[in-house]
C-alpha positions in Angstrom: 1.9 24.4 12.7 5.6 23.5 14.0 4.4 24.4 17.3 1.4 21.5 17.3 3.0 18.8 15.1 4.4 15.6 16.5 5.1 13.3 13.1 6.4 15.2 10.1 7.3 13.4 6.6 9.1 15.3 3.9 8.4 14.3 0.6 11.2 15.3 -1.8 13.3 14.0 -5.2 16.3 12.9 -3.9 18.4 13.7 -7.3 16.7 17.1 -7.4 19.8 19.9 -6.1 17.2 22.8 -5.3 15.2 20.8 -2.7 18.3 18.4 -0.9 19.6 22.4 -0.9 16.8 22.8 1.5 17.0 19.8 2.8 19.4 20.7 5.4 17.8 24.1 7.0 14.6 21.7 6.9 15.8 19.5 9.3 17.8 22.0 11.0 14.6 23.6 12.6 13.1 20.1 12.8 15.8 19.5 15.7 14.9 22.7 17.0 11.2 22.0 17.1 10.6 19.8 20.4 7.3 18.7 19.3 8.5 16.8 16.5 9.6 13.3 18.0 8.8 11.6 14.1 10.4 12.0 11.2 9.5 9.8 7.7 11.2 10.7 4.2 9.6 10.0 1.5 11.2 10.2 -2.1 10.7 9.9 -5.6 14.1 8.9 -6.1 15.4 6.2 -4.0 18.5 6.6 -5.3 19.4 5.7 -9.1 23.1 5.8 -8.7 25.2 3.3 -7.6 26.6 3.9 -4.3 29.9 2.3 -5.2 30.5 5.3 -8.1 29.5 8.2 -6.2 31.8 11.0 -5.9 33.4 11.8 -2.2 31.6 15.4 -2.3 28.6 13.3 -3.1 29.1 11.9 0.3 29.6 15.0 1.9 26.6 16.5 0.3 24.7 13.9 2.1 26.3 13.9 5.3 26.0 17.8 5.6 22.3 17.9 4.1 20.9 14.6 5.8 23.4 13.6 8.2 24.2 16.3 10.6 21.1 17.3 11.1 19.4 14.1 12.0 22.0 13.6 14.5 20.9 17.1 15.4 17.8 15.7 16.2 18.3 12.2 17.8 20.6 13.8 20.2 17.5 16.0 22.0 17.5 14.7 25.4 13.7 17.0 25.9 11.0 15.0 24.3 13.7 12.4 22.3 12.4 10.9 19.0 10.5 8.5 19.2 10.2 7.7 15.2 13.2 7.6 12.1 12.0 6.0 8.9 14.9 6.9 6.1 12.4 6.4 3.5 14.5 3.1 2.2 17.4 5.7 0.7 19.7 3.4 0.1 22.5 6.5 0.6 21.3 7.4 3.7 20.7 4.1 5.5 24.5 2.6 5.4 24.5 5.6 8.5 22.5 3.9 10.5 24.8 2.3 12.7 26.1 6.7 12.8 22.6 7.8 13.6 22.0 5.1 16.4 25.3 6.6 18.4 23.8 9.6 18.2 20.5 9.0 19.8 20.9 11.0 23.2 17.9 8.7 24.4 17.6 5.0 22.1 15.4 3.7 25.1 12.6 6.4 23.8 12.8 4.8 19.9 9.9 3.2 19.1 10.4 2.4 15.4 13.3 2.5 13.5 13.4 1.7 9.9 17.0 0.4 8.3 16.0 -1.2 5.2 16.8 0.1 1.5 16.0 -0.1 -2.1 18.9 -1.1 -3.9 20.8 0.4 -7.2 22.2 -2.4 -8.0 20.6 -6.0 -5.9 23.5 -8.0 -7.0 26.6 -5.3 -5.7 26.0 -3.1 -3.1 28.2 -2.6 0.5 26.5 -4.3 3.3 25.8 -2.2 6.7 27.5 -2.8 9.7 25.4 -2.9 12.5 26.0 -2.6 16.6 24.0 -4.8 18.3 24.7 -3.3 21.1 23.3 -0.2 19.9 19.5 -2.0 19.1 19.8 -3.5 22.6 19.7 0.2 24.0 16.6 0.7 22.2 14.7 -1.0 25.2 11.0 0.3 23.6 11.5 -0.3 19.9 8.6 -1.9 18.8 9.0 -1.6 14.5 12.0 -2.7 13.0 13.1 -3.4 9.4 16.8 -4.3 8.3 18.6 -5.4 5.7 19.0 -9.8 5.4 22.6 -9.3 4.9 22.5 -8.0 8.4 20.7 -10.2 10.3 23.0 -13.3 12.4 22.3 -15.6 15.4 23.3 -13.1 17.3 21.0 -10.1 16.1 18.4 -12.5 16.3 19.6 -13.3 20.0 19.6 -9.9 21.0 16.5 -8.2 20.0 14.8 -10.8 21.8 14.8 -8.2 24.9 12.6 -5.6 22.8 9.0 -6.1 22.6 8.8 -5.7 18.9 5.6 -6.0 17.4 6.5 -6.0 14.0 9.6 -7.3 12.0 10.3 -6.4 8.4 13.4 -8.3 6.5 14.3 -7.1 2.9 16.0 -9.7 0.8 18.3 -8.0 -1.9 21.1 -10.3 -2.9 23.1 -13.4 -1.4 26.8 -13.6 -1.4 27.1 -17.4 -1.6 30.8 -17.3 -0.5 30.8 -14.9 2.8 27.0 -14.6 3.8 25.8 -17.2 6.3 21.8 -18.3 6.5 20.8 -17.4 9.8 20.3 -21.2 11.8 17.0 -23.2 12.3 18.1 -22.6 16.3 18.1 -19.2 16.0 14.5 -19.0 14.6 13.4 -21.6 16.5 14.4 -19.3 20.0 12.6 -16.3 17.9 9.4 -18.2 17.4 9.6 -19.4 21.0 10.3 -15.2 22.2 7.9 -14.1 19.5 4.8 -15.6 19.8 2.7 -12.9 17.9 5.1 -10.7 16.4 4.4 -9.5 12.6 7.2 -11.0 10.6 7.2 -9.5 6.7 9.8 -11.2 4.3 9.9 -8.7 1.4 12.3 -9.2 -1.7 12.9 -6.6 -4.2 14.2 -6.8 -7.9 16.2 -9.8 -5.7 16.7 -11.7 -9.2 19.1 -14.6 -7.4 17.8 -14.7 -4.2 14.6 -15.5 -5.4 14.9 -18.9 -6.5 17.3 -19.9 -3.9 14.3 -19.1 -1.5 13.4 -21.8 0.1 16.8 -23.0 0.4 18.7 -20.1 1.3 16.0 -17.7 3.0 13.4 -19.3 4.5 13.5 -21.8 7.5 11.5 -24.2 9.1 10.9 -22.3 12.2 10.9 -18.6 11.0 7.6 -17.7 11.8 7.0 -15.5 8.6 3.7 -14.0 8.3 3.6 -11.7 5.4 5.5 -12.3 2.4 6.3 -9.9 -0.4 7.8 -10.6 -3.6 7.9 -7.7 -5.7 9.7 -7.6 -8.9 12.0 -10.6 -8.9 11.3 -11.4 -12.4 10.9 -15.2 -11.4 7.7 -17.4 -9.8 9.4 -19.6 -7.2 6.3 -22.2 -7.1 8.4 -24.3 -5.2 9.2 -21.9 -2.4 5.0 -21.1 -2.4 4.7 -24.9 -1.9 7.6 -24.9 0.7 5.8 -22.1 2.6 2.1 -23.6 2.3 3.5 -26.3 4.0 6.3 -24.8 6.7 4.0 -21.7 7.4 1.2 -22.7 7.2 0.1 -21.9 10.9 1.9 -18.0 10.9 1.5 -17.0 7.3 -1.2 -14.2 7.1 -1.0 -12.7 3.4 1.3 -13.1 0.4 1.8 -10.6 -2.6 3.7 -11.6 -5.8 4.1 -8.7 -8.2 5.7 -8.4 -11.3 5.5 -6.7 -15.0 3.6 -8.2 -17.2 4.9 -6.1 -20.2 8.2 -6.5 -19.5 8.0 -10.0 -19.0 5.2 -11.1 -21.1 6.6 -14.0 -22.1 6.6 -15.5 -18.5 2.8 -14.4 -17.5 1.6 -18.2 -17.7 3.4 -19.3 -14.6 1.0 -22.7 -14.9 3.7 -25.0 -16.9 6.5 -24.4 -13.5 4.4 -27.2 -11.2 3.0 -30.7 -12.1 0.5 -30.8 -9.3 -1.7 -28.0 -7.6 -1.8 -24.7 -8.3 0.4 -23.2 -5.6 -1.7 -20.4 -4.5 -4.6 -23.2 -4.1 -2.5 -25.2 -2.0 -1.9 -22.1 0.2 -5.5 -21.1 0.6 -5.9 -24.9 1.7 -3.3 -25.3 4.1 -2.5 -22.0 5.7 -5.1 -21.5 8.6 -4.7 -17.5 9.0 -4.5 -16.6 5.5 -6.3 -13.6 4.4 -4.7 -11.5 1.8 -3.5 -13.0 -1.9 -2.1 -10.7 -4.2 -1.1 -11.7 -7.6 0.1 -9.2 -10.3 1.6 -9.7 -13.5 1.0 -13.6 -14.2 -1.9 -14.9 -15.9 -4.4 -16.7 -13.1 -6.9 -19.7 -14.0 -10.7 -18.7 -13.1 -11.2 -22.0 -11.6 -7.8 -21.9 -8.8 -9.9 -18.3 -8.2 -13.6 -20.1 -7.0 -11.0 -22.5 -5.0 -8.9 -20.2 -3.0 -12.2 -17.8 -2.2 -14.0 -21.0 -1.3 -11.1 -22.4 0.5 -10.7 -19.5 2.5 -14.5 -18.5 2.7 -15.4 -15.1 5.1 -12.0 -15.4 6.5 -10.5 -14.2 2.7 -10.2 -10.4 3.3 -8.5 -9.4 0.5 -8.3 -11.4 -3.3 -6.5 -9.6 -5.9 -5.2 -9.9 -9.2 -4.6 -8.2 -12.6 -4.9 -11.2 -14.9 -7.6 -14.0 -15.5 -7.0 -16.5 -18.3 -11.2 -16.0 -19.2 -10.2 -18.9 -22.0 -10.0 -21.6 -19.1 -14.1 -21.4 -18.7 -16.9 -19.0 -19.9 -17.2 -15.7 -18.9 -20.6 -15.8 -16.8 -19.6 -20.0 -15.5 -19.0 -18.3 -12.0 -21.3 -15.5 -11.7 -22.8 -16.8 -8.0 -19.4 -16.3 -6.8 -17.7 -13.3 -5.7 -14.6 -13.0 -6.4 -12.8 -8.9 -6.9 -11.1 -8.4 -9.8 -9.0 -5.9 -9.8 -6.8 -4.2 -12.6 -3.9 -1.7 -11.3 -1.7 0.2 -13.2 1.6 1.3 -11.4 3.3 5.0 -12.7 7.2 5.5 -11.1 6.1 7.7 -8.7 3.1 5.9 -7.3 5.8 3.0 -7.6 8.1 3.7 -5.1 6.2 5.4 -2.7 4.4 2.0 -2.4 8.0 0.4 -2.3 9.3 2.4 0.5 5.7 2.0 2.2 6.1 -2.1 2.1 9.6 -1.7 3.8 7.9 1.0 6.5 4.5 0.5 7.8 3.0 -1.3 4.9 -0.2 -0.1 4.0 -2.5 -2.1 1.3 -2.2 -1.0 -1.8 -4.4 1.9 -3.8 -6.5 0.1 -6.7 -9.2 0.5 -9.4 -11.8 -2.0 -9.3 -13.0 -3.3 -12.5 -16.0 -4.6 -13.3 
């Protein structure tokens, strides 16, 4: 099967000693194997230690079970790779900048994913990235990094490679040392980028999502998909801000949460005066198609509006919660509109985590009638 294979993922437990044992005779004949020219990981375990207290053999556990070997295989000159998703490991991604030397042929990469799941969203180090190195990747066409990475001059550069698809994972802001990437620099990326795939996605970010719309998003950043998973916070202003700002781009939005954890924050209704924000999006921006609410209680009526707002163009309307005490039960039965009910386990988790950060599939429900 090694002989016929071109994409390979490896699923494994990252915390689990007998399989990272393996790990590195794995991918040892993986850089042997010239047929493979993908690799994906995908983990159970993201990594539930902080990388500021591991141990130095820790480090050198990685580097000579991961590491190595990768470099191993980027530096194949016959049939280069063309594919390296690190499977959002936050231990594994701050080599990046490492693994990118390495690559014997970066003109061949065709995706390249960066980003990471965080321990910690508040304190973690923050890659340091060669631009250089991305502007040898003349073919790269999927891309996801870090926020704290991205400058006017990262934006500047990857203008020469004809990405298709953008993903930007918001974690923490450092309010002292971190500058917001300028309104000029967007604008020149929405000028270069006239169709790219642009996916904002914040995770457990617990300060950076209320600051938003003031310290994320801007005008001109032609954001298409947004995904705010487990902030622990509905922003209805920055849903206003983005109604309004991206309302020509913006294709789908998902806003998850826990309802259990947070149950005393389901009834997100009392944050805005006016509209329902949701409403307003399905009113304003042209190309939406995909609303995906979970964990906060929804009103029945803001449902019939968005699905006739949106009408045959509304591919995708989900949500876990419906406050059925706003109207009677049967009030809209000439109206479809899916209600779905989806119940998350750890491992189903953050494989659809690291997905969202990757290639971002939709996500597996039950339908309840």
């Amino acid at each position: 099967m090694a002989q016929l294979a071109r994409e390979l993922v490896i699923v494994f437990d990252f915390h689990n000693a007998f399989q990272i044992q393996k790990m590195r005779r794995l991918l040892c004949k993986v850089a042997r194997c010239e047929n493979i020219q993908a690799l994906r990981f995908q983990t159970h375990n993201v990594g539930l230690a902080a990388v500021g207290n591991m141990h130095s053999d820790h480090f050198v556990g990685i580097e000579q079970c991961f590491v190595e070997p990768l470099k191993l295989f980027l530096n194949r000159k016959c049939k280069p790779c063309h594919l390296l998703d690190l499977g959002a490991i936050e231990a594994l991604t701050y080599y990046g900048q490492e693994l990118l030397r390495s690559c014997a042929k970066p003109q061949e990469l065709q995706q390249l994913t960066l980003a990471s799941l965080k321990y910690d969203p508040s304190h973690y180090p923050i890659l340091s990235l060669d631009i250089t190195l991305l502007q040898k990747c003349a073919n790269l066409q999927v891309l996801s990094l870090d926020y704290d990475t991205l400058t006017d001059e990262l934006l500047h550069t990857i203008q020469v490679l004809p990405l298709r698809k953008f993903i930007i994972v918001v974690h923490g802001l450092d309010s002292e040392e971190q500058a917001s990437v300028s309104e000029y620099a967007w604008a020149n990326f929405a000028r270069h980028f006239t169709s790219i795939d642009l996916v904002l996605t914040l995770v457990y970010a617990y300060e950076a999502i209320e600051l938003l719309q003031t310290r994320v998003l801007r005008r001109h950043m032609p954001v298409t998909h947004v995904r705010l998973l487990f902030c622990e916070f509905m922003n209805s202003e920055a849903l206003d801000w983005m109604s309004l700002n991206n309302k020509d781009t913006l294709r789908s939005i998902y806003y998850m949460d826990s309802a259990y954890k947070h149950n005393n924050r389901l009834d997100y209704r009392h944050n805005f005066l006016r509209q329902d924000p949701f409403v307003m999006m399905a009113w304003r921006c042209v190309r939406l198609e995909e609303i995906v609410v979970h964990g906060y209680l929804m009103d029945p009526h803001n449902l019939v509006g968005i699905a006739r707002l949106r009408g045959r163009k509304l591919k995708r309307l989900e949500v876990s919660m419906i406050d059925w005490s706003m109207s009677p039960l049967n009030a809209y039965k000439e109206v479809s509109i899916p209600y779905f009910h989806t119940i998350y386990g750890l491992d189903l988790l953050l494989s659809f985590l690291g997905n969202l950060l990757a290639a971002g599939p939709t996500v597996g429900t039950h339908q309840n009638r």
